[in-house]
C-alpha positions as CSV (number, residue, x, y, z in Angstrom):
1,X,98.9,17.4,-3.4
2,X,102.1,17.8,-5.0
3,X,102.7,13.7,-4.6
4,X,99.3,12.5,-5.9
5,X,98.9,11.6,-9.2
6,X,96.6,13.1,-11.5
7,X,93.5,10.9,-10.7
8,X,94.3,10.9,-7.1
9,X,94.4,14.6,-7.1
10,X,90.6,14.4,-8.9
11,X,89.9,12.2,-5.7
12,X,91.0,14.1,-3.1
13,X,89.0,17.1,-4.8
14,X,85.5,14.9,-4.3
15,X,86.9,14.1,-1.1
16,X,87.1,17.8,-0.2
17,X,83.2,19.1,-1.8
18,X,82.0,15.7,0.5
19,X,84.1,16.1,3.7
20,X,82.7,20.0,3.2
21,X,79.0,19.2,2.7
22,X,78.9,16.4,5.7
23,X,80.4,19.4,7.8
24,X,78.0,21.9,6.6
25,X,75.2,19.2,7.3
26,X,76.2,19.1,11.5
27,X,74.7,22.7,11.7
28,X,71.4,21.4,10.2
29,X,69.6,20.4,13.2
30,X,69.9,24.5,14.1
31,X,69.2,26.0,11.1
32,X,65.4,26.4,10.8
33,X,63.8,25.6,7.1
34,X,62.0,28.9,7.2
35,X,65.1,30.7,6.7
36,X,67.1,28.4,4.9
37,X,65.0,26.0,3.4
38,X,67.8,25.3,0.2
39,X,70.2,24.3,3.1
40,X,67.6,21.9,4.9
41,X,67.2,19.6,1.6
42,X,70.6,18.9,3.0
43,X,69.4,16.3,5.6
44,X,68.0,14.1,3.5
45,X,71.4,13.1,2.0
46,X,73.6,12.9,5.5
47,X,73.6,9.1,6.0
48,X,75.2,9.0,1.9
49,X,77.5,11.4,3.0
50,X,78.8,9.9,5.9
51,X,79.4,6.6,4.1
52,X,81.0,8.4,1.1
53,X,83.6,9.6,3.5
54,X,83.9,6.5,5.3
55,X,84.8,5.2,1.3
56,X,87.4,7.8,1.4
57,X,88.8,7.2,4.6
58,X,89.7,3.7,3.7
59,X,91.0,4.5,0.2
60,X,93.1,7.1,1.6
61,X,94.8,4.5,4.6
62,X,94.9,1.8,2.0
63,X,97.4,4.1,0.2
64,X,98.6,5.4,3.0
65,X,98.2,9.0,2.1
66,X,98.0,11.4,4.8
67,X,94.4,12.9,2.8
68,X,92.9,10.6,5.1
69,X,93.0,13.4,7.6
70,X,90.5,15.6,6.2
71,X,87.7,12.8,5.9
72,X,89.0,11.1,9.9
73,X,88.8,15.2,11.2
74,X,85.1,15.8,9.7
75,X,83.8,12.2,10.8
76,X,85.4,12.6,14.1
77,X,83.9,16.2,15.0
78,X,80.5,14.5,14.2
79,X,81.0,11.4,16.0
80,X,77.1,11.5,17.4
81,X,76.2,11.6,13.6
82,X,78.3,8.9,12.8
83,X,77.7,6.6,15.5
84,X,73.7,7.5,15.3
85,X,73.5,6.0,11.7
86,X,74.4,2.3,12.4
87,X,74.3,0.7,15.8
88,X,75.8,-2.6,17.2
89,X,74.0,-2.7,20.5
90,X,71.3,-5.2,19.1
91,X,67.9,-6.1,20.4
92,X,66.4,-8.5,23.2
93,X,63.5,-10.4,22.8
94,X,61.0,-8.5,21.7
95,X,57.9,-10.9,23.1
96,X,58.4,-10.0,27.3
97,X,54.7,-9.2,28.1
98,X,56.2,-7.5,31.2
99,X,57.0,-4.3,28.8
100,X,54.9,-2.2,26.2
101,X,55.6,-3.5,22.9
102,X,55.1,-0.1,20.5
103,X,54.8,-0.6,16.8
104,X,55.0,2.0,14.3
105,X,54.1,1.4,10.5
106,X,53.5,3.8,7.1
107,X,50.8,0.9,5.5
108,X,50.2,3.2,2.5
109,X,46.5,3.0,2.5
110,X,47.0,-1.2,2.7
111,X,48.4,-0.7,-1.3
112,X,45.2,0.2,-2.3
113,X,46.4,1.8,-5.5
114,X,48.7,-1.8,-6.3
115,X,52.4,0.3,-6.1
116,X,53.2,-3.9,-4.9
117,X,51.9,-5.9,-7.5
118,X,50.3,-8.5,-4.6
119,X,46.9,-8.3,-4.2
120,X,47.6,-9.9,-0.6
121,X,49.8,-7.2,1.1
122,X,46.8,-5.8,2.7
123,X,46.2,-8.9,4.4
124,X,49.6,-9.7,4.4
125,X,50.3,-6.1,6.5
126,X,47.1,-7.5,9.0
127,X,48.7,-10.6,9.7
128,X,51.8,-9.6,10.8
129,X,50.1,-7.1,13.1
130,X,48.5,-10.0,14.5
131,X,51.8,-12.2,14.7
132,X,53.4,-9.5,16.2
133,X,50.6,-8.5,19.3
134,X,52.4,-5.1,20.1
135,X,50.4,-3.8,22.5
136,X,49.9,-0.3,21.3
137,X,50.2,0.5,17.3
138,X,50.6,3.9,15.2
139,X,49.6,3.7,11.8
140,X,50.5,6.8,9.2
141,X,48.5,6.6,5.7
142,X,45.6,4.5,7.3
143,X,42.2,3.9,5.6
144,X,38.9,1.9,6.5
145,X,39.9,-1.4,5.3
146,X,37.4,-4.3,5.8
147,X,39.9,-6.9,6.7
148,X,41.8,-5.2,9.2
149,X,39.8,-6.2,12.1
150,X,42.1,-6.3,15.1
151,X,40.7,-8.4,17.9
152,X,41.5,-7.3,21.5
153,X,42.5,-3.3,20.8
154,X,40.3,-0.4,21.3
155,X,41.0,1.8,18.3
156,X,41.0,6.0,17.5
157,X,41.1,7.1,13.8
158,X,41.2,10.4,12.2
159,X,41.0,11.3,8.6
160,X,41.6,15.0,7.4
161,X,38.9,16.5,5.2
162,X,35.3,15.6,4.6
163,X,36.1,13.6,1.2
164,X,39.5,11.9,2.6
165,X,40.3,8.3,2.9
166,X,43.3,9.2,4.5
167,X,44.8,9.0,8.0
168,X,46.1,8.1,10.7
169,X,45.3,5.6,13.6
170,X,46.0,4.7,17.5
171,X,45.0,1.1,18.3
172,X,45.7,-0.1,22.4
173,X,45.4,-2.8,24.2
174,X,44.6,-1.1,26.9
175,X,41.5,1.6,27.6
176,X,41.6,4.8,25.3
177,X,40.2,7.7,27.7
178,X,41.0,10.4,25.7
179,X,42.1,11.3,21.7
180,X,42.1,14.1,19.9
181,X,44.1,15.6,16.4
182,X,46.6,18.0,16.1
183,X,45.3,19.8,12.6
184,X,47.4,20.7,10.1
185,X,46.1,23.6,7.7
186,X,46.2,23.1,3.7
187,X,47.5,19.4,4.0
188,X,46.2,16.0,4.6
189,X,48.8,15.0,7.1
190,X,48.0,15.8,10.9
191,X,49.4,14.4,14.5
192,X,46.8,12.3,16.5
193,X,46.8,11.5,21.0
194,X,45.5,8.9,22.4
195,X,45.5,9.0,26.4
196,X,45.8,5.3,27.2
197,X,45.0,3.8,31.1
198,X,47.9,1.5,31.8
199,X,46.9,-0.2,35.1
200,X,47.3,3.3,37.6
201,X,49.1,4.8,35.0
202,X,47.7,7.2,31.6
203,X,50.2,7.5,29.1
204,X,49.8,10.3,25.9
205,X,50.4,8.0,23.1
206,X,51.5,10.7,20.3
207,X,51.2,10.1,16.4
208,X,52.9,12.5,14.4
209,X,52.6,12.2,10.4
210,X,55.0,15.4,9.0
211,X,54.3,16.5,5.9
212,X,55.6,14.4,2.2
213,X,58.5,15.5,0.4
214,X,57.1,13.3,-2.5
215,X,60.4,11.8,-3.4
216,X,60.0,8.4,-5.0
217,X,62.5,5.6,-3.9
218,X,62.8,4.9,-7.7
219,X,66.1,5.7,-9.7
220,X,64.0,6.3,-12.5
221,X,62.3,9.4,-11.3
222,X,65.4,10.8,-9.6
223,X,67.4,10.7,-12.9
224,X,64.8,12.3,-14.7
225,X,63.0,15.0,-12.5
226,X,64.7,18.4,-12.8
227,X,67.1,18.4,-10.1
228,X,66.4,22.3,-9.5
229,X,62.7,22.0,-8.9
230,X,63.1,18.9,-6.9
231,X,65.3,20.9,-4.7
232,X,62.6,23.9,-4.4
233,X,60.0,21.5,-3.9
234,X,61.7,19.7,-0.7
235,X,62.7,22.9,0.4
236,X,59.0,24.2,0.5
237,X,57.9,20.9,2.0
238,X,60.5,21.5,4.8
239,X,59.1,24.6,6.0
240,X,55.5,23.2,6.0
241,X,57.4,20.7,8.5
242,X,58.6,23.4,10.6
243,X,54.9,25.0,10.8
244,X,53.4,21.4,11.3
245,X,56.0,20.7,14.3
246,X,55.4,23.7,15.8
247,X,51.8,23.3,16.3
248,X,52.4,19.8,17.6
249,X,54.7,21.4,19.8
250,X,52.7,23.8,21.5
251,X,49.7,20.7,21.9
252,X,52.8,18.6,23.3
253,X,53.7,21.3,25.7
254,X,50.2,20.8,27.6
255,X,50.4,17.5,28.7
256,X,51.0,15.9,31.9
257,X,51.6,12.8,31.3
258,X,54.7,10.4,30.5
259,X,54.2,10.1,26.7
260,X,54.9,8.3,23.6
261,X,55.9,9.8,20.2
262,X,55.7,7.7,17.4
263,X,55.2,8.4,13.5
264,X,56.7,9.3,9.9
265,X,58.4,12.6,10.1
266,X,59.1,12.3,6.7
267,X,62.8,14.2,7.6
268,X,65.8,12.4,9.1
269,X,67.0,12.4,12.2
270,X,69.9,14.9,11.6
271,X,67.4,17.1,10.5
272,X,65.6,20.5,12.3
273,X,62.0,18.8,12.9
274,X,63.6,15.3,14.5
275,X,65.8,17.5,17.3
276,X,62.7,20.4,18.4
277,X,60.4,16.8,18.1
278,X,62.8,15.0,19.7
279,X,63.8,17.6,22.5
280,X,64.6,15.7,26.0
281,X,63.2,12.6,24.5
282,X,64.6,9.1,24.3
283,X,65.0,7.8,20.3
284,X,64.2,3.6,21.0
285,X,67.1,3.0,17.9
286,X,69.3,5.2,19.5
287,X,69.3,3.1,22.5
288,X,68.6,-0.3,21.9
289,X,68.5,-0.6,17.8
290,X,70.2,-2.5,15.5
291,X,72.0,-1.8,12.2
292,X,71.2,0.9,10.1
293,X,67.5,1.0,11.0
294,X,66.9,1.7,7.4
295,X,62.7,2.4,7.9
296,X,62.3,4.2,4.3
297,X,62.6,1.5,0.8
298,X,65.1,4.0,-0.7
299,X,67.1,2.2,-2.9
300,X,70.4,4.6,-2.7
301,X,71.5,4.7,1.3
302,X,69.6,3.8,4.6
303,X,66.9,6.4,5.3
304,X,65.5,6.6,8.7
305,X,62.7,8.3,9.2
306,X,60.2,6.5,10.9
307,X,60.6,7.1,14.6
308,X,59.8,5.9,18.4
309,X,60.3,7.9,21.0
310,X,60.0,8.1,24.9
311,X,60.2,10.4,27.4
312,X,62.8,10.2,30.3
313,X,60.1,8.1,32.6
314,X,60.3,4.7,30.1
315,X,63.2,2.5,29.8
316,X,64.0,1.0,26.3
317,X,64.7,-2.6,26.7
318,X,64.8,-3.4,22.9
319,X,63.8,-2.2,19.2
320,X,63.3,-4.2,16.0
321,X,63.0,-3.3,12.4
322,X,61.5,-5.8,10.5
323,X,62.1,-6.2,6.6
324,X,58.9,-7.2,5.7
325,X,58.0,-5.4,2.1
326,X,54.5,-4.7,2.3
327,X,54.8,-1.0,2.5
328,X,57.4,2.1,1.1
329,X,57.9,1.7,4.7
330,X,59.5,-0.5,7.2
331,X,57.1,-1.2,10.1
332,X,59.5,-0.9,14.0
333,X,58.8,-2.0,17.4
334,X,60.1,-1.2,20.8
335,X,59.7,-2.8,23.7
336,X,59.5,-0.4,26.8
337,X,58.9,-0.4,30.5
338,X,57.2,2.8,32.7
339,X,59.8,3.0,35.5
340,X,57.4,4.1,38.3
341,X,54.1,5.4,38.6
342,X,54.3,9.3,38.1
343,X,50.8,10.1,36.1
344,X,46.9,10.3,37.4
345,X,44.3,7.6,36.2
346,X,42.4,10.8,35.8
347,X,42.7,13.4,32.8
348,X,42.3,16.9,33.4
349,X,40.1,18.7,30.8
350,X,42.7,19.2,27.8
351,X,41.2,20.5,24.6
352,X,40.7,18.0,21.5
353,X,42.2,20.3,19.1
354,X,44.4,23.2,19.5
């Protein structure tokens, strides 16, 4: 410190609170909302922090300082972080019929409230469906909407509450023989199965919609809002996560089957509800994505938190995110093959609901 100047010692003091937070962040994944729920708002803001110190790394080696240690040191110990937030493997072709295509998409109830000023997006969102073909898609904020007619899928909605017009939605290409919902008390979000009858094979096709923080990608509302509140108000919403997951957990636990868990966890995936979700599971961007995989439109840093993932019995062959704007979301799509045949054409009796 002695042999910075002034502003470089006001650097190097940034340098230190962000190297510190990013470090504090790798023990988030283990700390459980419900007890620290102030410390779990931290998730949200891991990708930013990892680029900040990336900024700081290369001012440091530009001036050839040796501050450049502390930022290298904290980005090396969390390499996985690090190397989980931008990947360089890229995708195959996405269009192989020999392998599942899986799509995931947030349509936000087809813009029915006009947050795009487009009165096409809802068709817009249906034609790209149908451009696309995946064979099995998971919407989160789904509603009845007359144009989205889907030729070729069998289909299994739910929407929470007698008065809702919110849900969520399974369509296959292949036969539905069981679905069910995971509820989730005092909320409109829930997890829905789908048991689908792939040739031999049934797959549980899983769609999990955690609950909303309610942070708006706008700068607008983010400069404004009272930063302490905001922070309570995540915070709560984190440990309704951590209930919410744990009930899909225990549902999860049940089944037989090779499975498929797709949906918006509303949580990043350095966060506590992405790693118990996630557990022995395979995360398709992990393995075969591209880029940052940004899947939320927040205008600050890359947000992932849309997610595809598969068990141990699939290989991941590819996975796209597409840049389409017709959501707050990013619709993604994986393209995966069932190794062998390990599952029974027939379901036991599993409970709907638990």
């Amino acid at each position: 410190m002695r042999n910075l100047k002034a502003f470089e010692k006001f650097v190097f003091v940034i340098n230190s609170l962000m190297a510190f937070a990013l470090l504090l962040s790798y023990l988030l994944p283990y700390v459980e909302p419900r007890r620290f729920g102030f410390l779990s708002v931290l998730s949200l803001a891991v990708p930013f922090l990892i680029l900040v110190n990336l900024l700081f790394l290369v001012y440091w080696l530009l001036k050839t300082k040796k501050q450049l240690f502390l930022s290298l040191f904290v980005l090396g110990l969390g390499y996985s972080h690090v190397l989980s937030l931008y990947k360089f493997s890229g995708s195959k072709h996405l269009d192989d019929r020999k392998n599942l295509l899986v799509m995931n998409y947030n349509v936000r109830l087809f813009n029915v409230y006009d947050w795009i000023d487009d009165p096409n997006v809802g068709k817009d969102i249906v034609d790209f469906i149908a451009e696309k073909k995946p064979d099995i898609i998971c919407i989160q904020e789904y509603r009845k909407y007359d144009d989205f007619a889907l030729v070729g899928y069998e289909k299994y909605e739910e929407f929470v509450g007698k008065k809702s017009s919110s849900g969520q939605a399974i369509f296959s290409k292949y036969p539905i023989i069981k679905s069910g919902s995971i509820n989730f008390p005092k909320t409109f979000n829930n997890a829905i199965f789908a048991d689908i009858l792939k040739g031999n094979d049934t797959i549980r096709v899983y769609n999990v919609h955690l609950q909303s923080s309610g942070i708006q990608p706008d700068q607008e509302e983010l400069t404004t809002e009272n930063s302490e509140s905001m922070v309570k108000r995540v915070s709560s919403t984190f440990k309704m996560q951590q209930s919410q997951t744990e009930l899909f957990l225990k549902h999860k636990s049940k089944c037989p089957y090779q499975m498929i868990i797709c949906g918006d966890f509303n949580n990043t995936a350095y966060s506590y509800v992405y790693k118990e979700i996630k557990g022995d599971l395979k995360d398709a961007f992990k393995r075969a994505g591209n880029g940052f995989g940004r899947t939320y439109d927040f205008k600050f840093f890359p947000v992932r938190i849309d997610f595809v993932l598969v068990d141990e019995g699939f290989e991941i062959n590819a996975f796209k995110t597409f840049d389409v704007e017709y959501s707050d979301h990013f619709p993604i799509m994986a393209k995966i093959k069932l190794k062998s045949t390990t599952s029974s054409s027939s379901p036991p009796d599993l409970p709907s609901n638990e």
